[in-house]
N, C-alpha and C positions, 0 to 999 in steps of 0.2 A: 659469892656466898648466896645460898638461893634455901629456901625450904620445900617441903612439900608436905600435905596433906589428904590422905583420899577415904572418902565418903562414901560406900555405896550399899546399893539395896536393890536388890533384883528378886524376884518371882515370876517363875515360870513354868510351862506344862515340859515333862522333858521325854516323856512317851506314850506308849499306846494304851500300859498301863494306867495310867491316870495319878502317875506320879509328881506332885509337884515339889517345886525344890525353893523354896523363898532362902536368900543367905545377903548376910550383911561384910561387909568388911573396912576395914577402917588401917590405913598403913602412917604412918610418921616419919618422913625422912629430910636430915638435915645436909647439904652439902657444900662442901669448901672445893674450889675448885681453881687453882691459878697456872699460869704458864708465862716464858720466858724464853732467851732466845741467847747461848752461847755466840761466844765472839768469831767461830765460823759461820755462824745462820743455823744452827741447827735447832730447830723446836722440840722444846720440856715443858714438858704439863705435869701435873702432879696434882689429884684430887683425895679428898678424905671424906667420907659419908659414914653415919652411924643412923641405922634406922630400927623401929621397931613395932610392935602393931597398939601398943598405946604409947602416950609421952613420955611415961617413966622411960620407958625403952633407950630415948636416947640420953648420951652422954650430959652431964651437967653443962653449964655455962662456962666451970673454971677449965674441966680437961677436953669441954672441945677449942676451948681458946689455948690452950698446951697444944694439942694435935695444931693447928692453925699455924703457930710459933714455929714450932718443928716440921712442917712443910713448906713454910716460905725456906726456911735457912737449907733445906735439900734442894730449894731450888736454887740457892746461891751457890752450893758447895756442887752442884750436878752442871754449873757455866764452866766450871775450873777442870771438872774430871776430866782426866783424857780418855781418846777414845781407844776405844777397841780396835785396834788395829788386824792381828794374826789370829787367823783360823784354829780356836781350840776344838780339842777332841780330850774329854774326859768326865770326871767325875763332875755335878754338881749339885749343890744340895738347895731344895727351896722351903721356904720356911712356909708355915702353918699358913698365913696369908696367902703366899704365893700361890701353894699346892691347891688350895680351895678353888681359885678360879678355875687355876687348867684343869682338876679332875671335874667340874660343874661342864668343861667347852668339849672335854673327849667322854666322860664317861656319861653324864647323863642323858644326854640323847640315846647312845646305843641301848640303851634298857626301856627306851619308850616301844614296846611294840607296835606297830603301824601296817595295816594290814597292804603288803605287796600286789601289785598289779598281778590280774588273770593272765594265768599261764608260765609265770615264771615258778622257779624250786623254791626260791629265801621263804624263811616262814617272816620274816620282817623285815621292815627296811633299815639302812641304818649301818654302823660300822658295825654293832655285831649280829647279822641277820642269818649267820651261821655259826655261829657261837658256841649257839644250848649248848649247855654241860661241857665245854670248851676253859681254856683257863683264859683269862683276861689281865688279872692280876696277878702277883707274885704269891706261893700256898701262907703266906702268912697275912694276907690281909681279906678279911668280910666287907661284905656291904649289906645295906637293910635301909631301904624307905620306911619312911615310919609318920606318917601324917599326924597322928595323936598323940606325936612328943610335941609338945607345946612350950616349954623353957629346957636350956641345957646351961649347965654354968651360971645360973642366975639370971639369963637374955632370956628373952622371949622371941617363938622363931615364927616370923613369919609366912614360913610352907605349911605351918600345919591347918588342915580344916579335920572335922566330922565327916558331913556327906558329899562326896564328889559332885559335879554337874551333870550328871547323868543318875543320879539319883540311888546312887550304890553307896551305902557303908562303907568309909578309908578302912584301908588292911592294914598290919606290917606288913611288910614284903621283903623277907629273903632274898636277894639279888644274887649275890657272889659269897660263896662257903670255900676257903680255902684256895682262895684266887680263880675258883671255876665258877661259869656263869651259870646259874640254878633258876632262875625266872626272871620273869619280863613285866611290868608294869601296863598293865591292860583295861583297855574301858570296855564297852559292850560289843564293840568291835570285833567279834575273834578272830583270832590268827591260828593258826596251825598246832597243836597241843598246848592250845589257850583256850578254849571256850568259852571260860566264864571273866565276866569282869573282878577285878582287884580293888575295885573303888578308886583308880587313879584320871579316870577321865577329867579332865580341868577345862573351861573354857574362857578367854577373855570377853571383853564385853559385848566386842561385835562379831567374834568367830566361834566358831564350833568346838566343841569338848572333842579333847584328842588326850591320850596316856602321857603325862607330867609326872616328873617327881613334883614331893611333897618337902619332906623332909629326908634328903639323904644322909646318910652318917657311913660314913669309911674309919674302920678302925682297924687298926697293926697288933698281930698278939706280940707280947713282951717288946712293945716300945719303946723307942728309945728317951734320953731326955736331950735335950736341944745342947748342952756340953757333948755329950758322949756321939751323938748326930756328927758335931764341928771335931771332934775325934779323928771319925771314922771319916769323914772327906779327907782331909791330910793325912790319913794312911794310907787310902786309895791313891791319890796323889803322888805320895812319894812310893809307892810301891811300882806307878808305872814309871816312875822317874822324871816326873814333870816339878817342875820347879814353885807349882801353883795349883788354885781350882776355882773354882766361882760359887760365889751366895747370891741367890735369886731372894731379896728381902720383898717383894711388891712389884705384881705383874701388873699388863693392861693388857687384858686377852691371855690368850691362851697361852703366845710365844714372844709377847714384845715384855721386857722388864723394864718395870720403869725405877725399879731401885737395884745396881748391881754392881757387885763387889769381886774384885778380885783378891783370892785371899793367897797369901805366902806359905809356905810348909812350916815358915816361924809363927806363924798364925794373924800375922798383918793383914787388915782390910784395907782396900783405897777402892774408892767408888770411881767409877768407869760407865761411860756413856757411847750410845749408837751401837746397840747390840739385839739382837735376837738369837731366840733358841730354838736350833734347825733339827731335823727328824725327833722331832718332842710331838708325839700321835701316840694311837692305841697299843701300835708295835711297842713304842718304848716303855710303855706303862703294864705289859705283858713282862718284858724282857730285862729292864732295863733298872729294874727300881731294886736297890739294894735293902734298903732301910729304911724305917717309916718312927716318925714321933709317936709318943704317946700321950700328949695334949691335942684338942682337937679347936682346930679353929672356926666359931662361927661365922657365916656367909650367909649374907640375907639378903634378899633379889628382889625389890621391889618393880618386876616390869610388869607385864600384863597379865601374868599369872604370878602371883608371889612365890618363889622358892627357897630354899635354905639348902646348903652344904656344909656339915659338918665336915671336918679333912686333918687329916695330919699334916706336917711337917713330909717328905719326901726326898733320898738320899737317891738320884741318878748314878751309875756306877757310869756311866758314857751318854753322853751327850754333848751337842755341837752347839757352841756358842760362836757368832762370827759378824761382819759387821751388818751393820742393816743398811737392807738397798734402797737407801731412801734420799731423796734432793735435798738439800738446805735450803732455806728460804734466805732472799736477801735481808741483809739488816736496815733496819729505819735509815732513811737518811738525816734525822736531827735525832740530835741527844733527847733524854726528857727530861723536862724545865725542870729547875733545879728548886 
């Protein structure tokens, strides 16, 4: 169990104009963090964090000792799961949680514009540096940075600031209309039918301003709700005539779950352990995404530049869940004292 605190205060010159930029920031984050080690050697961690940029932000004392409660006992119930044995190919759906990390590890890089090395075509670097006006996502889902949303849902979101570190005015920024990609998040840097800065240049404490999201927000028109989601996966399911499908409840990373369910066509869950989720990239976030929530879950990123991901819930009609290639560790050779 660990806390964290961060205090800062910088002023500095940031060009030629004689712009200065003084900014303050202050972040709060609380974190529970334990691991364990099933009766083959295989290592389970499981952490819980709630942060925010004042104290109120985070959780009470009673519901983060609930959340606390209810992560020891995943760890006890994730020693017993079996594991994942057979290579699935199908439907699966991740919830609000889940879907936030992985669209923060595929999608928000590729909308950083990043100006390409002399002499190549890309106008950016990045998974989408050929994109422009290309579809990315499915025609039912937008996107939009938004650095001056400052609370959603009552949370307070940590990506938002005023004036970038480059000393530009935050924008909204229109990203994705209709699953096609419409703009790029730019600092003064430009790129190739970019010119001008979006106010998105960010910099940590000891590196240079480079185009960050701020506040991202992903939203699905006509949303589903998390019933009608768990629906549509076991009709997917039985429609290809699989006997099953998987719920991704809580990733680590992009592609490792660290909460996952194998669900019945009668609608039984049983938690299941040593899996990853294989061709889960931009391709399948183009191609691949049937169905999307219409609650959105906040995601707040305390690293070295604060971010936030808003995200839905997200229904895979195909994807590859299969064992993860990974060593067990040997187990202790004494019990723990009793």
């Amino acid at each position: 169990l660990s806390s964290f605190t961060a205090r800062v205060m910088t002023t500095w010159l940031v060009n030629s104009e004689g712009t200065i930029v003084r900014k303050s920031r202050a972040g709060y984050q609380e974190i529970l963090a334990a691991g364990t080690q099933a009766p083959d050697g295989m290592r389970l961690d499981r952490s819980y964090s709630t942060s925010g940029a004042t104290l109120a932000d985070l959780d009470s004392a009673s519901t983060f000792d609930q959340h606390a409660v209810e992560l020891v006992a995943s760890l006890s119930e994730l020693r017993k799961a079996p594991l994942v044995e057979e290579e699935y190919h199908g439907p699966v759906l991740l919830s609000a949680d889940a879907s936030t990390d992985v669209l923060k590890a595929l999608l928000a890089r590729g909308v950083a514009a990043t100006r390409p090395p002399l002499g190549t075509e890309a106008r950016t670097n990045g998974p989408f540096a050929s994109s422009f006006h290309a579809r990315v996502l499915p025609d039912f889902m937008d996107v939009v940075d938004d650095p001056g949303l400052k609370s959603y849902d009552g949370r307070a979101l940590v990506g938002a600031y005023a004036i970038d570190d480059e000393g530009v005015p935050a924008q909204a920024v229109t990203l994705v209309t209709a699953g096609n990609l419409e703009n790029y998040l730019v600092g003064r840097d430009p790129v190739r039918d970019f010119p001008h800065s979006n106010g998105h240049a960010r910099a940590s404490l000891a590196g240079p301003a480079r185009p960050t999201i701020g506040v991202l927000k992903i939203t699905a028109e006509n949303g589903l709700s998390d019933d009608e989601l768990n629906k549509k996966l076991l009709a997917l399911a039985g429609d290809r005539g699989l006997t099953g499908a998987y719920f991704v409840e809580a990733m680590a990373g992009a592609r490792s779950p660290r909460l996952l369910y194998r669900v019945s066509t009668d609608g039984k869950r049983e938690l299941v352990r040593g899996a990853e989720l294989d061709d889960l990239d931009q391709r399948a976030l183009r191609s691949s995404v049937e169905a999307a929530g219409k609650d959105l879950w906040v995601g707040n990123y305390l690293g070295e530049v604060p971010e936030t991901v808003l995200a839905p819930s997200l229904l895979l009609n195909d994807c590859t869940v299969k064992r993860a290639n990974a060593k067990n560790e040997k187990l202790p050779y004494y019990p723990p004292p009793e």
